[in-house]
PDB file of N, CA, C and O in Angstrom:
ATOM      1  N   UNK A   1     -75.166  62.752  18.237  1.00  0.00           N
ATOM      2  CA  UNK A   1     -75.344  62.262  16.841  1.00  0.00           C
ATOM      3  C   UNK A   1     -76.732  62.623  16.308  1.00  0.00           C
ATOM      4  O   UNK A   1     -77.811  62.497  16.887  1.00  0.00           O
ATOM      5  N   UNK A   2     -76.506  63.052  15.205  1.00  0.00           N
ATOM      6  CA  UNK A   2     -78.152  63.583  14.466  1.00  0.00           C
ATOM      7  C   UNK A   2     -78.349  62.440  13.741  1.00  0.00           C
ATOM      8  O   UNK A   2     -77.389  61.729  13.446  1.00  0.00           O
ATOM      9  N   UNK A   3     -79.552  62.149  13.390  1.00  0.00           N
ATOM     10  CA  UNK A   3     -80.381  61.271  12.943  1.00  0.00           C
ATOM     11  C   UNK A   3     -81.040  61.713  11.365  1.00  0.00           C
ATOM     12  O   UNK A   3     -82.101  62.336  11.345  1.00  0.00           O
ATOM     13  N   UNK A   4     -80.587  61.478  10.520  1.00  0.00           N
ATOM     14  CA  UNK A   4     -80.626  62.333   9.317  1.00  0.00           C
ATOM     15  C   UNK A   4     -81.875  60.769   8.256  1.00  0.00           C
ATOM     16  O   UNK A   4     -82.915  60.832   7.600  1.00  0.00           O
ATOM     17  N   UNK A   5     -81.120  59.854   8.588  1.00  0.00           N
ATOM     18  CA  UNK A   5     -81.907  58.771   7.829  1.00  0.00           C
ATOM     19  C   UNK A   5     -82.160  57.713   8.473  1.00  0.00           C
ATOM     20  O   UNK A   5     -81.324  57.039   9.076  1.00  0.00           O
ATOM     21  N   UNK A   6     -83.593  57.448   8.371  1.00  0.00           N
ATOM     22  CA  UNK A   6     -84.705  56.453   9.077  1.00  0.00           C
ATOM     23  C   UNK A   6     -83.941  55.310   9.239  1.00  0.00           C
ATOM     24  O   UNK A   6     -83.358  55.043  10.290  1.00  0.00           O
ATOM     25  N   UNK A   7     -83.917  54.568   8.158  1.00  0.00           N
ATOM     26  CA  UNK A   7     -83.691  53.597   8.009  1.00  0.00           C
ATOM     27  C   UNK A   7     -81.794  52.806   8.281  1.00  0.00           C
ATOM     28  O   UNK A   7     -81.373  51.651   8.218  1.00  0.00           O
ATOM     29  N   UNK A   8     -81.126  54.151   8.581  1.00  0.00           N
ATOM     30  CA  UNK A   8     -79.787  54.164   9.558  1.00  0.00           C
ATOM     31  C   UNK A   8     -80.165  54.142  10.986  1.00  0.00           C
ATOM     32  O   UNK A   8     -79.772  53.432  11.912  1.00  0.00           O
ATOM     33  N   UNK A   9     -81.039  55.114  10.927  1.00  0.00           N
ATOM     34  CA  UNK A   9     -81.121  54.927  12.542  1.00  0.00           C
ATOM     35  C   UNK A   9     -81.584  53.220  13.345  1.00  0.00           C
ATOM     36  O   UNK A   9     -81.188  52.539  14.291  1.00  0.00           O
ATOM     37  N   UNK A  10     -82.476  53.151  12.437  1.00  0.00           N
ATOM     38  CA  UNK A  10     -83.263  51.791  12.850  1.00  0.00           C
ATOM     39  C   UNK A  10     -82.461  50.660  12.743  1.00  0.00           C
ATOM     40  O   UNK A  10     -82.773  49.653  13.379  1.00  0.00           O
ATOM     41  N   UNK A  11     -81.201  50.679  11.838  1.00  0.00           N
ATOM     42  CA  UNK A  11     -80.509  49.771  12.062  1.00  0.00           C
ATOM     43  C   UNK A  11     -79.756  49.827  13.153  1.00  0.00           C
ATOM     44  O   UNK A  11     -79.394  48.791  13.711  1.00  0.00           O
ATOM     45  N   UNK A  12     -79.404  51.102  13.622  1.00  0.00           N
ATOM     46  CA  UNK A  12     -78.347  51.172  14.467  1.00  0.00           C
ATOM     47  C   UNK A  12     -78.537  51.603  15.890  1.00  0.00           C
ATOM     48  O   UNK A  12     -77.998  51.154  16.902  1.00  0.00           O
ATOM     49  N   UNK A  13     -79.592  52.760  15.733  1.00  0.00           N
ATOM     50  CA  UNK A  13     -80.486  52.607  17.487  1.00  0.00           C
ATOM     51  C   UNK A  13     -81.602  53.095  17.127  1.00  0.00           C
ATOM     52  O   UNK A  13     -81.616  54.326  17.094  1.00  0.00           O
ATOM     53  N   UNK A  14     -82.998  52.329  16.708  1.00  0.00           N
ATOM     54  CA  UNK A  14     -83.867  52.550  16.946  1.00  0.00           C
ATOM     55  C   UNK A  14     -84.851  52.952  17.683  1.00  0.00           C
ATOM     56  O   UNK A  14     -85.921  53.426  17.300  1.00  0.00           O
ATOM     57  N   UNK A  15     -84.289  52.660  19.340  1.00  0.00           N
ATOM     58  CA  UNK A  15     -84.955  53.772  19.897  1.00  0.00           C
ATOM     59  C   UNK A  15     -83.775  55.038  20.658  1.00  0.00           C
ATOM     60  O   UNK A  15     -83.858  55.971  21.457  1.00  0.00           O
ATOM     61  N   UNK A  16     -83.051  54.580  20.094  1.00  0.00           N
ATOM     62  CA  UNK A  16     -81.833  56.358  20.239  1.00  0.00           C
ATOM     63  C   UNK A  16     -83.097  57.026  19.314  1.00  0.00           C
ATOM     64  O   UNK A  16     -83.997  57.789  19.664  1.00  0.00           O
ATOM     65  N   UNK A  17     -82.861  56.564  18.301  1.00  0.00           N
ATOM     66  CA  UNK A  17     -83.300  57.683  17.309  1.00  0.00           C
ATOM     67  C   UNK A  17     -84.691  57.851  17.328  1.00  0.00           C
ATOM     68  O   UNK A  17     -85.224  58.881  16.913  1.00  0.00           O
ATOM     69  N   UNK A  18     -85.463  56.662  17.900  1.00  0.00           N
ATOM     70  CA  UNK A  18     -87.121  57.261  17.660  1.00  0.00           C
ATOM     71  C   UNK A  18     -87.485  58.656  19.000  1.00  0.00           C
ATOM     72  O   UNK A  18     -88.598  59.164  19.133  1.00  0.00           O
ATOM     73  N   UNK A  19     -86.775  58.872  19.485  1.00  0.00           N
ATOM     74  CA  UNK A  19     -86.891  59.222  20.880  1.00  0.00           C
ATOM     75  C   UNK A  19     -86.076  61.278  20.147  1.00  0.00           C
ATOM     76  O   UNK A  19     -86.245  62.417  20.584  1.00  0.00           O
ATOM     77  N   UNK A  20     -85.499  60.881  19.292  1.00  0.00           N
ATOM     78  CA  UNK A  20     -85.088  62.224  18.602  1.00  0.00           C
ATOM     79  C   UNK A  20     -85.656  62.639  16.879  1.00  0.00           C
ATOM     80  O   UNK A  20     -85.447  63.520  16.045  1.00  0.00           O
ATOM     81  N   UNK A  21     -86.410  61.490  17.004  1.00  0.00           N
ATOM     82  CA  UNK A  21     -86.181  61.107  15.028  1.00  0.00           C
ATOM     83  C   UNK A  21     -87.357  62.523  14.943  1.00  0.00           C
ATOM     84  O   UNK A  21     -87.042  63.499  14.261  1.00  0.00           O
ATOM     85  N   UNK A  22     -88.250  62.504  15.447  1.00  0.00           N
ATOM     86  CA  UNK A  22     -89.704  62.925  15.598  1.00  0.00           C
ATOM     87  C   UNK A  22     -89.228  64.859  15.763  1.00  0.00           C
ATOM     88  O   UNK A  22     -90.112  65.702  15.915  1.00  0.00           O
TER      89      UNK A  22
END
């Protein structure tokens, strides 16, 4: 799963996504 918007990710896996967001 791509990580397109911050504030989706953070609701939904914040650190799934901080770990790819970057």
């Amino acid at each position: 799963m791509k990580c397109e918007r911050l504030l989706f990710c953070y609701q939904m896996t914040f650190s799934h996504c901080d770990s790819r967001a970057q």
